[in-house]
N, C-alpha and C positions, 0 to 999 in steps of 0.2 A: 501638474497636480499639486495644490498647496497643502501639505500635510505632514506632521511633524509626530515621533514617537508619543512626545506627552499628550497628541489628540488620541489617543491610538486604548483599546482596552486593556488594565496591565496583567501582564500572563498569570497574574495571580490568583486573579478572577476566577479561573478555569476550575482550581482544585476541587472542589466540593458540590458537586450539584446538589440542587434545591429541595427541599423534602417535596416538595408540588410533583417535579420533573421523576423525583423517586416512586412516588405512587404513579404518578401516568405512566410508566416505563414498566411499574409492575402490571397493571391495568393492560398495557397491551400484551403481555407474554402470555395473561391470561385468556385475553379474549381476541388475540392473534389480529384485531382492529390498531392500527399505529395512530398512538396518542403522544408519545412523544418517541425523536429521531434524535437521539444524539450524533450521528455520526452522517457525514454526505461524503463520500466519493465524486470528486468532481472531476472530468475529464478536461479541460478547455478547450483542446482541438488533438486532429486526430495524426499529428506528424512527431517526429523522434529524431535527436541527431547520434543514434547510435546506431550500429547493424549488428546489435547480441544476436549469437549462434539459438539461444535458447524462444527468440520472441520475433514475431511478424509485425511488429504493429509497426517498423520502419516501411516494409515491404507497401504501404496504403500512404503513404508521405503526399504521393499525387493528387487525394482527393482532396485533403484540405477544408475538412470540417472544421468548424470553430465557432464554439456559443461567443455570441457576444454580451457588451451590457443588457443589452434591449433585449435580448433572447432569454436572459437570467431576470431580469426587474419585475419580470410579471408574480416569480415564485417565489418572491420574497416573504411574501405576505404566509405562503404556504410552510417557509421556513421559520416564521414563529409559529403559528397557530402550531407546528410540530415540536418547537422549543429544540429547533438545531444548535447545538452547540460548539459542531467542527466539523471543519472542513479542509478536506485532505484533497490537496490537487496534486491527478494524477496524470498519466499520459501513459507512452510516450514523452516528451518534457516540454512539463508547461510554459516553460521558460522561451518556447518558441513562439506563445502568441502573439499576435500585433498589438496585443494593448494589454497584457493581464494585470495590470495595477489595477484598471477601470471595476474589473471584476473584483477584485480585492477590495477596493473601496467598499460598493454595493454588500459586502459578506462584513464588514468591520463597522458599517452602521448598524448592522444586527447583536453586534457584539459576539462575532463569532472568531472562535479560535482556529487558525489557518496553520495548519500542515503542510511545506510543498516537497513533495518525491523528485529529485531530480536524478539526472544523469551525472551532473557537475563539470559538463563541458563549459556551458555560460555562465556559472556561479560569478566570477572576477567581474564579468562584464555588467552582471544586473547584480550586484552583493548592495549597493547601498538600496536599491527599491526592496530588495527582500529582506535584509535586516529592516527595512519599515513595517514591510506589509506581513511577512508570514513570523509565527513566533518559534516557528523550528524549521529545520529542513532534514530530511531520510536521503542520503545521498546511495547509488548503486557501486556497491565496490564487489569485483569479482576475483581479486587476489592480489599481488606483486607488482610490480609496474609491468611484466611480460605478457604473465598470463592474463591481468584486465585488460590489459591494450587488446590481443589477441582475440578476446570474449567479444568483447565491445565492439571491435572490428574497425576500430578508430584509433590510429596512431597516435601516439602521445594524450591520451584519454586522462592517463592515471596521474599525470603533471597537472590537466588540466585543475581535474579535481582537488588535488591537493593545492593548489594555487587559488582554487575558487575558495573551498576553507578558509586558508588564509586568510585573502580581502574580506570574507565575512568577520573573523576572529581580532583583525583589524578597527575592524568598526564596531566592534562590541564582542570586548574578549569573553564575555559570557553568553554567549550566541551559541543555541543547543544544535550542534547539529551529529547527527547519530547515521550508523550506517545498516544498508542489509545487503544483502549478498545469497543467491541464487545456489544454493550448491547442486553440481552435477555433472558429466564428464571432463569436463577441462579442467577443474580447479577442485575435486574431494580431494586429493592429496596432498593440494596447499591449503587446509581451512587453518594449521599455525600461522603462517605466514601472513592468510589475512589478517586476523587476529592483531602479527606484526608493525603490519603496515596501516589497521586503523589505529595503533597507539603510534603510530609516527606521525601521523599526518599533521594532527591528530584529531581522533574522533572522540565523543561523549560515551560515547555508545556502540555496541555490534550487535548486531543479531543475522540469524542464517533462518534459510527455508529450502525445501526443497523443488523443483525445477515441474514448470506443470506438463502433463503428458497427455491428456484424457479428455481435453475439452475442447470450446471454439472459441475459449476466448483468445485477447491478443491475439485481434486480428487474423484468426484461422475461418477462412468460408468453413474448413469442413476438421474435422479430427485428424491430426498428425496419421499417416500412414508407419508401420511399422522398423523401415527401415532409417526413416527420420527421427521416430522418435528414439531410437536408439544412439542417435548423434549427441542425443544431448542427457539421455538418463543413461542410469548403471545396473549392468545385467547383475547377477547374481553374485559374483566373485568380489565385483569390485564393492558392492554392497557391504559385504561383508568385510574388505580392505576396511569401509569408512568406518564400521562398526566400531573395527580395535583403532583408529584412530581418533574417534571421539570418544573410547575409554582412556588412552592414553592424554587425550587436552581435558578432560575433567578431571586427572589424577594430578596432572603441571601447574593448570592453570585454575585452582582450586580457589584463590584471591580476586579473578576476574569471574567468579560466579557467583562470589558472594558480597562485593561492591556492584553489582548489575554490570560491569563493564559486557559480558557476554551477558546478551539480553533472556535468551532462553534459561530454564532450567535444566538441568545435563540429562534429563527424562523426554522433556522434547527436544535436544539434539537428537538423545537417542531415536526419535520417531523418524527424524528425517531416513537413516538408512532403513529404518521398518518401513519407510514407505516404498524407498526405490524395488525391497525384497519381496513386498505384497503385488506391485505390478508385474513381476515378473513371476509370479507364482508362488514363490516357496515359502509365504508364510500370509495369515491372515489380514488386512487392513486395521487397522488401529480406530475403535469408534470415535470418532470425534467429537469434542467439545465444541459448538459454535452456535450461536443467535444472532449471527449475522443479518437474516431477513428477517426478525423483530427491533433494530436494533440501528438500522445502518441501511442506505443508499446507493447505487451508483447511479450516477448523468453523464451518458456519453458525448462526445463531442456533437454527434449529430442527433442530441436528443432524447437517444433510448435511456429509458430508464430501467433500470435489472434490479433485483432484491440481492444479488452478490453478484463479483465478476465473473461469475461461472453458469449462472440460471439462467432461465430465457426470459428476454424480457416481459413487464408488467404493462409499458404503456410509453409514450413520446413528449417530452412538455412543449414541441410547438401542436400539441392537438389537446391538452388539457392540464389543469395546474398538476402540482408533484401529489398536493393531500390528496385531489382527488385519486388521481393513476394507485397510490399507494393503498388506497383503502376500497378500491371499487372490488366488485363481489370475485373477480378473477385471482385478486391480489391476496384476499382476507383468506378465499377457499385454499391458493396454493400455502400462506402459511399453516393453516389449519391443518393441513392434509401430507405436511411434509416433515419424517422421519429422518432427523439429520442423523441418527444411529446406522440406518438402513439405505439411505438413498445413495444411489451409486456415484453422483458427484459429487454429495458431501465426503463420504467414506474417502475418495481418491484425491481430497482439496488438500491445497496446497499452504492457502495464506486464510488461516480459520478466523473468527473475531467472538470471542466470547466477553461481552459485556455488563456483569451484575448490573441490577439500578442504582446500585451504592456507588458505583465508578464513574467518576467524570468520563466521557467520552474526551477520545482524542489525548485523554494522560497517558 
């Protein structure tokens, strides 16, 4: 693949979206029709090189879903007419496809800004294609070198990772790359340590969420059964453990909240443990903020297309483009019709996405 940084869009591009893109954006919240999409979820294929305690989506490695170029080139056309502006690939890790430069190419003729989520097992191995093609990477850290090994369920994980940084930091010591981290049984009582260990690595950035329980996605046919999802969330006590522990790292670490190094604000920390205490009963769910399905995409490896990774799907793009699946009467009526205050897998979400029009997507 012949292609060099200076052919490439420069990240600078991205800041400010266009007064056009800010009225379309408002134009859809209103009339719940998507006129412009800043944001695609892209999955590539449907395999993962980790076994997290918290996610299935290793457990489907067999089927081996996987967009190709040719399976993307047809929605191109759908991805301006929508004025996509980023594209966050996710997985499982994409870093496994057979070809994903090809993919990147096709998304960087559009001038789109590429986000990749990895695991950070193959970062060393593919760091010079990704410092080309993607302008950031979210890598998954779940603690310590013990406790991510452990999580991750892949020896020597946590080496990997910091070694795939590296090679990237190498090749462009200004290369963003930021971390997040799942918090929920194995590791609420090291969230210092994380902390520690993404300024050793080192990372740009940290941010935390809490652990999903209540859905099918990540590869679940059906809802976690009761005694599993207890493997990986925190009944009430320890809820409260994390409570006084994220009072106590906002009281410490008071300079990593107000340089962004911790990504949240110490009010959505606080939510994570209000979340784990609303499942388990003893306190209210927290209404959330999120315009995720006005606003943002997902395309799964084999197609479906979802309005979040939590909803049921809208439509498939080998059975019709992405604008149309997005805006046909199914799609328009479930935004119209859907009370992200009151709906019981908004309330119980995990990874929210609130968007103004004034926000570049994907900043």
């Amino acid at each position: 693949m012949v292609a060099n940084r200076a052919t490439l869009p420069s990240r600078r591009s991205y800041q400010m979206p266009a007064l056009s893109q800010i009225l379309k954006r408002t134009l859809t919240l209103l009339s719940h029709r998507i006129h412009a999409l800043p944001v695609v979820v892209l999955m590539p294929h449907s395999r993962c090189n980790c076994r997290c305690v918290m996610c299935d989506i290793w457990k489907a490695n067999n089927r081996r879903h996987e967009l190709s170029r040719d399976d993307l080139a047809p929605h191109l056309e759908s991805f301006g007419r929508l004025d996509v502006r980023s594209v966050v690939l996710s997985g499982g890790e994409p870093l496994m496809h057979r070809n994903l430069w090809t993919l990147c190419e096709l998304l960087k003729e559009q001038g789109v800004r590429i986000t990749l989520l990895s695991t950070g097992l193959s970062l060393e191995q593919h760091a010079r294609e990704v410092v080309l093609w993607c302008d950031e990477v979210i890598v998954s850290l779940d603690g310590g070198r013990a406790v991510h090994d452990r999580i991750r369920g892949i020896p020597g994980a946590f080496d990997r990772l910091a070694d795939g940084v590296r090679a990237l930091r190498r090749i462009d010591p200004k290369y963003r790359v930021t971390g997040r981290c799942v918090i929920q049984r194995l590791n609420y009582e090291h969230v210092p340590t994380i902390i520690e260990a993404a300024r050793d690595i080192p990372l740009d950035q940290m941010s935390f969420l809490a652990a999903d329980l209540t859905t099918e996605a990540f590869n679940r046919p059906v809802r976690w059964q009761p005694d599993r999802a207890a493997e990986v969330g925190l009944g009430d006590n320890e809820a409260r453990e994390l409570e006084h522990l994220i009072e106590d790292l906002i009281m410490s670490s008071r300079s990593d909240f107000e340089s962004g190094f911790i990504a949240e604000s110490p009010d959505k920390l606080r939510r994570i443990a209000r979340h784990y205490r609303a499942l388990s009963g003893q306190c209210e769910a927290d209404p959330p903020t999120c315009n995720a399905p006005w606003v943002s995409a997902v395309i799964e490896a084999d197609g479906t297309v979802r309005p979040c990774f939590f909803h049921t799907p809208l439509g498939n793009i080998h059975k019709a483009p992405l604008s149309q699946i997005l805006n046909a009467d199914q799609a328009i009526a479930f935004r119209r019709n859907l009370d992200v205050a009151s709906d019981d897998i908004c309330r119980n979400c995990v990874c929210t996405l609130h968007l103004p029009p004034w926000r570049a997507g994907g900043e």
